[in-house]
N, C-alpha and C positions, 0 to 999 in steps of 0.2 A: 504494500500500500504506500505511496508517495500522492504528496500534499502536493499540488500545485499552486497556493496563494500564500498568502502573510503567516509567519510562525505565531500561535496562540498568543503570546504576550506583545506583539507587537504594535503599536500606536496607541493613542490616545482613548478615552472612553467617548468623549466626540465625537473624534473622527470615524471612529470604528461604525458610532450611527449612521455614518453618511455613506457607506461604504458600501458597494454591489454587492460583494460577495457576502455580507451579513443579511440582504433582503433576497439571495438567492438560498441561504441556507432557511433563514423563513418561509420562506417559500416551500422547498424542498419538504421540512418539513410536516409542514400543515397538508402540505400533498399526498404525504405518506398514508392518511386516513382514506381518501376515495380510492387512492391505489389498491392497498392494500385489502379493501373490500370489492375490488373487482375482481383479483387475482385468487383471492379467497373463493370466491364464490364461481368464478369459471373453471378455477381447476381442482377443486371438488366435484361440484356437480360432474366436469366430464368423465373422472377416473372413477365416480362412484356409476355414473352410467356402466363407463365400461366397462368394468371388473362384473357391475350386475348382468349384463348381458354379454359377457366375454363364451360362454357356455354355446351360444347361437353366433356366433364366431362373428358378428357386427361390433361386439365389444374391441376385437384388437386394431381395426383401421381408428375405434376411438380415440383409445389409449396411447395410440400412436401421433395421433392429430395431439393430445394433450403434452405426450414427450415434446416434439418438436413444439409445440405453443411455450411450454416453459422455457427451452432452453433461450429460446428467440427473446424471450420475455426476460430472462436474464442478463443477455445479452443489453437490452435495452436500458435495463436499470443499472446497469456500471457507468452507460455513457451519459444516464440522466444524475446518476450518483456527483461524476466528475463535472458536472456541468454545475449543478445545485450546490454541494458542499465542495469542489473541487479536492477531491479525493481521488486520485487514480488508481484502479483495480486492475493488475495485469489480469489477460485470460488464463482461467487454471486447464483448459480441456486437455488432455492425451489425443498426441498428432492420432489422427485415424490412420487405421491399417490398409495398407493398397488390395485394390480389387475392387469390383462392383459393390452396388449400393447395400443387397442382401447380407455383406460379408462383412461391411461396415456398422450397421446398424448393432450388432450386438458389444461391439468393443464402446460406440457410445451407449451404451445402456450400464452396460460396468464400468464406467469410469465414475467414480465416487464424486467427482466436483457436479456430473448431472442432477444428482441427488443430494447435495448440500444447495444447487440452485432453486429445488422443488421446498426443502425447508425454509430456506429464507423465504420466499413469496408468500410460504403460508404461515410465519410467522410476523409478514408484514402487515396483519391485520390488528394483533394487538399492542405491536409497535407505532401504528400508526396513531392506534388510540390513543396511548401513554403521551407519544410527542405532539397531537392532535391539542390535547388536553393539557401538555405542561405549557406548550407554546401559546396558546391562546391566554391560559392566566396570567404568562408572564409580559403578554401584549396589553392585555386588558387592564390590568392593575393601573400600572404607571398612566394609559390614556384615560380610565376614569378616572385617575387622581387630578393630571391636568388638565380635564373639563368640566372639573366642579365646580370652579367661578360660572360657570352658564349654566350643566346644565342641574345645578342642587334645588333651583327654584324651582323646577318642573314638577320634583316630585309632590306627595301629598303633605302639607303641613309645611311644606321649604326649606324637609329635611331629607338629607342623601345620604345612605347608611349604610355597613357592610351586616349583615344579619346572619348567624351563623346559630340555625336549631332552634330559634325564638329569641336569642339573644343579640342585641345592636352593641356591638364592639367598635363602630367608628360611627360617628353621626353629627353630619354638617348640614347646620342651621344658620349660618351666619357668612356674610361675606369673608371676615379676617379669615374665618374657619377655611373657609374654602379656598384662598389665596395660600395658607400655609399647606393645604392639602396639594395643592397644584404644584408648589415648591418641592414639596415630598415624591410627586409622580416626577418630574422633571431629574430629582436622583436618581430616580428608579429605573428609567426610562434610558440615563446614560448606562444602566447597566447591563440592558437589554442586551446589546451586541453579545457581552464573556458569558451571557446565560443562553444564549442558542449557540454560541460556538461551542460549549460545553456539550449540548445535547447533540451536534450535529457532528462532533469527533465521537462521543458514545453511539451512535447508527454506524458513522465510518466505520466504527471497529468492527464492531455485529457481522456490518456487510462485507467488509474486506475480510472475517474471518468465514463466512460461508459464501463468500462467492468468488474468492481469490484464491491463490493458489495454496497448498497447504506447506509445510516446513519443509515436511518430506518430498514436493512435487517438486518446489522451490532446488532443493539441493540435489536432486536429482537433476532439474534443467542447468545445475550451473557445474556438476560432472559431464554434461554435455556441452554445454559451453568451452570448458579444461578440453575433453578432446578434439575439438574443435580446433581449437587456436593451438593443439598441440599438432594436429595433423597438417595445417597452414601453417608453423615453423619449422617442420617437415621440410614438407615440400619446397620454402624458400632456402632452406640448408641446400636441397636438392637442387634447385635454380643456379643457389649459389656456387655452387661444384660443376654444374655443365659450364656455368661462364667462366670461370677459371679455367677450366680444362681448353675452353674451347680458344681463350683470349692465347693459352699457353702454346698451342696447337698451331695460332694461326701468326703469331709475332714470335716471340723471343725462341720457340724451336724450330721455326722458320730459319731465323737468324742466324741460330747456333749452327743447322745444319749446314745450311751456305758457308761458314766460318772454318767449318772441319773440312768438308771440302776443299776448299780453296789453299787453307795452309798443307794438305793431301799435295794439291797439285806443284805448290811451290817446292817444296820438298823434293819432288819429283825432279822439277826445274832450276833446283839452285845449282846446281854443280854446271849444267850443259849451256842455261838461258838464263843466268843472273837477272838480266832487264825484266823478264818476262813473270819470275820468281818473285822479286822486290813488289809489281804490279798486285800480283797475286796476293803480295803479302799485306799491301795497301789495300786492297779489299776486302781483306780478311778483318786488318784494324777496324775499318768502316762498321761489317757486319756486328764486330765483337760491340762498338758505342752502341750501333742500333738495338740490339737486344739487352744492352743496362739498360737502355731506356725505357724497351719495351717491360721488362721486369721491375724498372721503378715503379711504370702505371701502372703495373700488376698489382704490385704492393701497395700502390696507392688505394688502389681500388677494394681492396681487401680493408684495410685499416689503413688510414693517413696518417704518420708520423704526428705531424702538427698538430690532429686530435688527440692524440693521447698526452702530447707534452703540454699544448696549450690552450685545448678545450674548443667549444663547437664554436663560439664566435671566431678564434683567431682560423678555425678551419674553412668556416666558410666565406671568410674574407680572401684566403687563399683560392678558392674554389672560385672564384668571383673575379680573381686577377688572374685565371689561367683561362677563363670563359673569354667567346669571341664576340659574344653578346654585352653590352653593356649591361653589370647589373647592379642594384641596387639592394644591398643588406639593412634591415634593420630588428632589433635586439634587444628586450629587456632583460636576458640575462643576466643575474650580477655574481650565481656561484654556478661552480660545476655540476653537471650533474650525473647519474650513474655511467657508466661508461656504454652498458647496450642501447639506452636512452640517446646518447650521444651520437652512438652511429646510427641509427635507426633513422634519425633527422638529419646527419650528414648526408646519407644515401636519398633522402628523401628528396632532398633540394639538389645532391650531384643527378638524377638520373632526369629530372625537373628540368635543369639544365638543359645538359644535355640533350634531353628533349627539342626544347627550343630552337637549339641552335642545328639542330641537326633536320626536322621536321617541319617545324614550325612558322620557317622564315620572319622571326620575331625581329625585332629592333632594339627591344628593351623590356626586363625582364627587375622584376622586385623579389628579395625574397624577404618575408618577415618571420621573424623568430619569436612568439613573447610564452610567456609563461603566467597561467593566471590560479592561484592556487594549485590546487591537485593535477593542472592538468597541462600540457605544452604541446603548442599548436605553429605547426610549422607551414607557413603558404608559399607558394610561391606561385606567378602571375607573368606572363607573358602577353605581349599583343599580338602574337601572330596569326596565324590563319585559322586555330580550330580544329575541329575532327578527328582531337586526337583517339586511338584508340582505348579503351579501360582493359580490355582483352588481351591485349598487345604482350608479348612473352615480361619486355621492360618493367608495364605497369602491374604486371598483375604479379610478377615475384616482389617487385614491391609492396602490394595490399597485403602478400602474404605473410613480408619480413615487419613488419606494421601488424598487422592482425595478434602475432606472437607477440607482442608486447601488451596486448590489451588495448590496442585501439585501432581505430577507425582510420582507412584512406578512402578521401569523395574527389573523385574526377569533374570539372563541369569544362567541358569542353564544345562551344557549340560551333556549329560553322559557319566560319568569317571572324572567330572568334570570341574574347581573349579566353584563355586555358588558362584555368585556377586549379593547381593541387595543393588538396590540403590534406594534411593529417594531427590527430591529436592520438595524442598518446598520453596513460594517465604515470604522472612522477611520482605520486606520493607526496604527504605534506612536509 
């Protein structure tokens, strides 16, 4: 269950009167009473029909119109729950099993959240009462206290009085009477607001404990969740291994073989063709630079030196003076932070990059870095053409080296563009 509005203690007794979400929980629940007598009374009626006539086999398409009426009806009340007390209720169901409709229907008939949907509806008729009834005394009070300057003279004798079993325990006869009384509703009245939010966090609980998911559904979805983001660190290990292998493959043992070669051939040629040897062996030098080179950006591309000595700003500022793109860094980082964290968001904005400048035909390209609490969100924005692909082998072992950290990569690439990637990933506090 997650709250979507103001934490209980938050603002004023004032303000809190004037607030939407105090006249949608009133709302809410003064609603709770016709609801909950609809829902009483339709799905009674239909399951007692069917069960009685279940024997002349018209009972089961009943009982089946009432399953599907509750669940739909359940369905309903989480998103008029979150609308009314802004309460969110994730859905509890168990994914249905594949196959046709026959094959399906009984795994939701045993899934226990079906049947904590059917108690709650039919316990919303004496909840409806309860809050039907606290909520209107606790409306009613405070406005007759503040309309007893007008309306005390109406009654009989030009006395207005709260009468409890023959006994008059408040009773206004008099203007001052009434103006202090009206002062007292006016207290009363800024209280309103913490006494329906009280009542409308006690139904959140009720409903998010029978219509949400249970501890054990919960922890079971977030074992699937772990395999999850454990099978997508997988797989980006595995990405990460063919592009090594392949980068190895196609540069630096490229190189090296040319290299053995050629000092092969001079070898051959030093004694008979010095000129020819010496050539050979200047070729060979070339080959030998080109493949450091080729294995610096090997090892850049695995881990960048400057990340681990001097953190993701000084790295991406480097990333940034090696790009042919013009681009613009900026940074609220002020400490380090974990080291997978670090490359996760190096990679994110190197392959960003590179994107750009390789695809994109950009001009100019931002990347921003900030950290906002728990969570660090790295974007980066080009203006170039658009349409990049999310599929694409680059981006998608990216979502997958992103995903194993617990967060999220969103592509918005349209065409003609500009291309925004971003990813957040959660740091810890």
């Amino acid at each position: 269950m997650t709250r979507s509005d103001e934490s209980p203690r938050s603002g004023r007794p004032g303000q809190s009167l004037f607030r939407r979400r105090t006249w949608t929980r009133t709302g809410y629940l003064l609603a709770t009473l016709p609801v909950g007598i609809f829902w009483f009374a339709t799905l009674i009626t239909l399951i007692s029909v069917g069960l009685a006539t279940i024997i002349l086999w018209i009972g089961l398409p009943i009982l089946w119109f009432a399953f599907v009426l509750w669940r739909r009806a359940a369905v309903t009340e989480r998103r008029f729950i979150a609308w009314g007390l802004g309460i969110s209720i994730p859905t509890p169901y168990r994914s249905d099993p594949q196959g046709p409709l026959r094959e399906r229907r009984p795994g939701r008939l045993g899934d226990p959240a079906t049947w904590r949907d059917l108690a709650y509806l039919i316990l919303l008729l004496p909840l409806g009462i309860l809050w039907f009834t606290l909520t209107g005394i606790t409306l009613a009070i405070p406005l007759g206290l503040l309309a007893a300057p007008v309306t005390y003279r109406w009654f009989p004798d030009g006395q207005f009085g709260f009468v409890s079993e023959g006994w008059t325990w408040l009773v206004i006869d008099s203007l001052p009477g009434a103006l202090v009384a009206a002062g007292v509703g006016l207290l009363l009245l800024l209280l309103v607001p913490a006494v329906i939010r009280s009542l409308a966090a006690v139904h959140g609980s009720i409903a998010a404990g029978l219509l949400g998911p249970t501890r054990k559904a919960a922890l079971v979805e977030e074992v699937r969740d772990l395999q999850v983001s454990r099978a997508r660190g997988l797989s980006a290990a595995e990405f990460e291994r063919q592009r090594i292998e392949r980068n190895l493959h196609d540069g630096a043992q490229q190189q090296l073989v040319a290299l053995a070669m050629e000092l092969g051939m001079a070898r051959e040629k030093l004694d008979t063709e010095p000129g020819a040897a010496r050539r050979l062996v200047d070729r060979a030098h070339q080959h030998a630079k080109q493949a450091i080179i080729e294995l610096r950006d090997l090892a850049r591309g695995i881990h960048p030196a400057v990340l681990s000595d001097r953190g993701l700003d000084a790295a991406l500022s480097a990333l940034a003076g090696q790009s042919t793109v013009p681009v613009e860094v900026t940074s609220n980082l002020t400490e380090r932070l974990p080291a997978p964290l670090e490359s996760t968001a190096y990679f994110v904005a190197a392959e960003a990059l590179a994107n750009a400048a390789k695809h994109a035909g950009a001009s100019a390209v931002s990347v921003s870095v900030h950290r906002i609490d728990d969570r660090l969100t790295v974007e980066v924005e080009d203006d170039g053409v658009g349409g990049a692909d999310a599929g694409g082998n680059g981006l998608r072992g990216l979502a997958d080296r992103v995903a194993a950290t617990g967060g999220e990569l969103t592509i918005n690439s349209p065409e003609g563009g500009p291309t925004i990637v971003k990813a957040e990933v959660p740091c810890g506090s």
